[in-house]
N, CA, C and O of each residue as an XYZ file, in Angstrom:
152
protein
N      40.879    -81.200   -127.639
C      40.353    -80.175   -126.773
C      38.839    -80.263   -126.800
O      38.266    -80.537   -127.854
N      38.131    -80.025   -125.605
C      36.741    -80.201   -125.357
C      36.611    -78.921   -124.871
O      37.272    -78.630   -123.874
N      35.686    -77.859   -125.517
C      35.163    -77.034   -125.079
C      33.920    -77.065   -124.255
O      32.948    -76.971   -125.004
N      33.576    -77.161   -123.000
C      32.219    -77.034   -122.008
C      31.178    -75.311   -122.097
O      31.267    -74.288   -121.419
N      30.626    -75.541   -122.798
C      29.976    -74.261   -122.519
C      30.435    -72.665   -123.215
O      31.531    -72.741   -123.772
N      29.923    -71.532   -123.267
C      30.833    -70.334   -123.794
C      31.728    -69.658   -123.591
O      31.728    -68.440   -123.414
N      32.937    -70.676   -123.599
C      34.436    -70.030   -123.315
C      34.775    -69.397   -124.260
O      34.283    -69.492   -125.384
N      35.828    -68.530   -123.860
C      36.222    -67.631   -124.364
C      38.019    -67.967   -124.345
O      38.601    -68.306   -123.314
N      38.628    -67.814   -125.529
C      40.288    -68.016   -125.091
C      40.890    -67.159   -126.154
O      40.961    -67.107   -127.382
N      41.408    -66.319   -124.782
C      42.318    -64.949   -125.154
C      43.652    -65.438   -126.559
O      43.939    -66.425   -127.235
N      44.074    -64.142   -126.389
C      44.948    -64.303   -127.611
C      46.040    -64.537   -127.047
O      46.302    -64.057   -125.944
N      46.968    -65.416   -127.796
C      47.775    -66.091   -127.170
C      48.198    -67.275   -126.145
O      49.272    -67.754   -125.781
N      46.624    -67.550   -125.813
C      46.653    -68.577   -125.129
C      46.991    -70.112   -125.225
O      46.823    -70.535   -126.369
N      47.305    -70.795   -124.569
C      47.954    -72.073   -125.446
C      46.814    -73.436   -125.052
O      47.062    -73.737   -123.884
N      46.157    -73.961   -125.370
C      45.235    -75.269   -125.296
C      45.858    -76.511   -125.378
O      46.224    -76.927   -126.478
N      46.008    -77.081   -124.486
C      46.749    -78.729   -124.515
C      46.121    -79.522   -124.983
O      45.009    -79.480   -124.457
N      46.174    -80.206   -125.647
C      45.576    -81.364   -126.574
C      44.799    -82.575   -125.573
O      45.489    -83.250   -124.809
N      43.675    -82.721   -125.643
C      42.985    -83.303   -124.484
C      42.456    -83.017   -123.471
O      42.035    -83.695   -122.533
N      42.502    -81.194   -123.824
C      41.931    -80.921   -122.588
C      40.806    -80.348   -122.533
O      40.412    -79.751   -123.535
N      39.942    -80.389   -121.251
C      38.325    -79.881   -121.049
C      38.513    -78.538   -120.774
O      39.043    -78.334   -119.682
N      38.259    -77.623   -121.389
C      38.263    -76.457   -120.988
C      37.138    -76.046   -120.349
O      36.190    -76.307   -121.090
N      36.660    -75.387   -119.053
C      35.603    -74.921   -118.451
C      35.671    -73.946   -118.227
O      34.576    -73.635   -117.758
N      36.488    -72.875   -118.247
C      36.468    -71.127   -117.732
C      37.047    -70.889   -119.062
O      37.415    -71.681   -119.929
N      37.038    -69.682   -119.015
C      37.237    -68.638   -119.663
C      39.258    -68.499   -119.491
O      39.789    -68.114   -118.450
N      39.930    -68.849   -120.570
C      41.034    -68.715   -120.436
C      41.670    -67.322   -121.098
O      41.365    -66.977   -122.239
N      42.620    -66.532   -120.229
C      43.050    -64.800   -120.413
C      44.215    -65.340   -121.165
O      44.934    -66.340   -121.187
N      44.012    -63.859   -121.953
C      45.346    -64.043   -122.841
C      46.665    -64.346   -122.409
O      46.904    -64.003   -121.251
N      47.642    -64.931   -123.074
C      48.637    -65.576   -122.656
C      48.847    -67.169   -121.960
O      49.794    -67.954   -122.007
N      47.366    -67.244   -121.237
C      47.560    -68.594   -120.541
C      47.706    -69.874   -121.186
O      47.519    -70.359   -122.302
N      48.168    -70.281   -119.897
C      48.739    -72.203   -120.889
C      47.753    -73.077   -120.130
O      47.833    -73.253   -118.914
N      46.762    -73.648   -120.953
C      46.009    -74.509   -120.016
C      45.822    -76.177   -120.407
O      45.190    -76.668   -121.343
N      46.568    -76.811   -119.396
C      46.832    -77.898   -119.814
C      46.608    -79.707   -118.863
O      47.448    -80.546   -118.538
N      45.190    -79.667   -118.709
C      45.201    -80.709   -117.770
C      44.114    -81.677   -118.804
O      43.955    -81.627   -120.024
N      43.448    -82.574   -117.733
C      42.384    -83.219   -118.338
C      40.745    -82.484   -117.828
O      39.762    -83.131   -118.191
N      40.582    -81.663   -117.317
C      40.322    -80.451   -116.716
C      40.570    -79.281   -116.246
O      40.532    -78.948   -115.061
N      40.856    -78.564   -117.255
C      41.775    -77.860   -117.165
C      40.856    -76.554   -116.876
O      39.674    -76.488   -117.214
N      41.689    -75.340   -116.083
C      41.048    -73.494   -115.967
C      42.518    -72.974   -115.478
O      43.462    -73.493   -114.882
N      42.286    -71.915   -115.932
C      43.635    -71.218   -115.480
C      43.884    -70.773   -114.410
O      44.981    -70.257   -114.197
C-alpha cells in the first residue's frame, strides 16, 4: 500500500495490497485497485 498525501482511512476499511491510495477512504470501504479511491 502507497499512501499519497494526508489520507485518512476510516475504521473498518479494507486496503488492498498494492494499492495507491489518494482520497480519503470512509469507514467500511474496500479499496482495491492500483489507484485506488472509493
Amino acid at each position: 500500500m502507497v499512501v499519497i498525501g494526508p489520507i485518512r482511512v476510516g475504521e473498518g476499511a479494507v486496503i488492498g495490497a498494492g494499492s495507491a491510495v489518494l482520497r480519503d477512504a470512509p469507514p467500511g470501504a474496500v479499496v482495491a485497485q492500483s489507484r485506488a479511491h472509493p
